[in-house]
N, C-alpha and C positions, 0 to 999 in steps of 0.2 A: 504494500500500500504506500503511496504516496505522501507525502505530508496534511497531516493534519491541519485541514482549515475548515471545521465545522464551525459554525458560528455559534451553537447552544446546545447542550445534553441534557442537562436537566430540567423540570418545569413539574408544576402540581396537575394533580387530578381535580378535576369538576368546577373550577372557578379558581379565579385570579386572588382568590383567601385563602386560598384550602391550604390547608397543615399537612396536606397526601404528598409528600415528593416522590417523584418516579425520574430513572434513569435512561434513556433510549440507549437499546445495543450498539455496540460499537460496527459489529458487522453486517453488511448486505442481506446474507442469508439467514440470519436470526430474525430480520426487522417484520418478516410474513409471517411468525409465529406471533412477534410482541402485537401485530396491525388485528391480528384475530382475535390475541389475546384481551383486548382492550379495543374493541369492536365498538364498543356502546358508549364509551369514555370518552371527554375531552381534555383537552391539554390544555395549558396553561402559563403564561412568562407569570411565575410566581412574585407578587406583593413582597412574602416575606423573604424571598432567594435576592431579594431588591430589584428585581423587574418591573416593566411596565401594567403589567396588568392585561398583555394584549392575548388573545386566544392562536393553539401552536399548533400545526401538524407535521405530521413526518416527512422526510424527506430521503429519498433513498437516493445511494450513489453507487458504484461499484467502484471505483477508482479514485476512495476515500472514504473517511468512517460516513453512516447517516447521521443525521443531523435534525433539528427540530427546527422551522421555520414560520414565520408569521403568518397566520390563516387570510387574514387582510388587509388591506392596506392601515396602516397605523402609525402614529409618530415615533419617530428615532425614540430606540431602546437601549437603554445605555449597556447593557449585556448585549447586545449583538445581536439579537433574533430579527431584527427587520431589518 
């Protein structure tokens, strides 16, 4: 794998408060088990990780880890997700 330039790993479950933090897999082939696993789930640039608050989803690469990225358009996140 090439160098690491994911922009965000971490983020909470179910809103932009939540105390849930969840990790995305580092690899490609993990990320179809974690997308099923967590089917019904939203993600989140967590409040208390010091994020913006703005809502995440996956992002799959093969030619670098995945990454979590901003579901919407939203203002600059000081963490990197947008």
């Amino acid at each position: 794998m090439r160098g690491d330039r994911r922009q965000i790993q971490a983020a909470v479950l179910g809103g932009a408060d939540s105390e849930e933090p969840l990790m995305l897999p580092l690899e490609a082939i993990e990320l179809d088990a974690f997308r099923q696993q967590h089917e019904h789930d939203t993600f989140w640039c967590g409040l208390l990780l010091g994020g913006c608050g703005g809502q995440l989803t996956t992002k799959l690469y093969t030619d670098r880890v995945c990454s979590l990225i901003g579901a919407t358009e939203a203002p600059s996140c000081r963490l990197g997700a947008w």
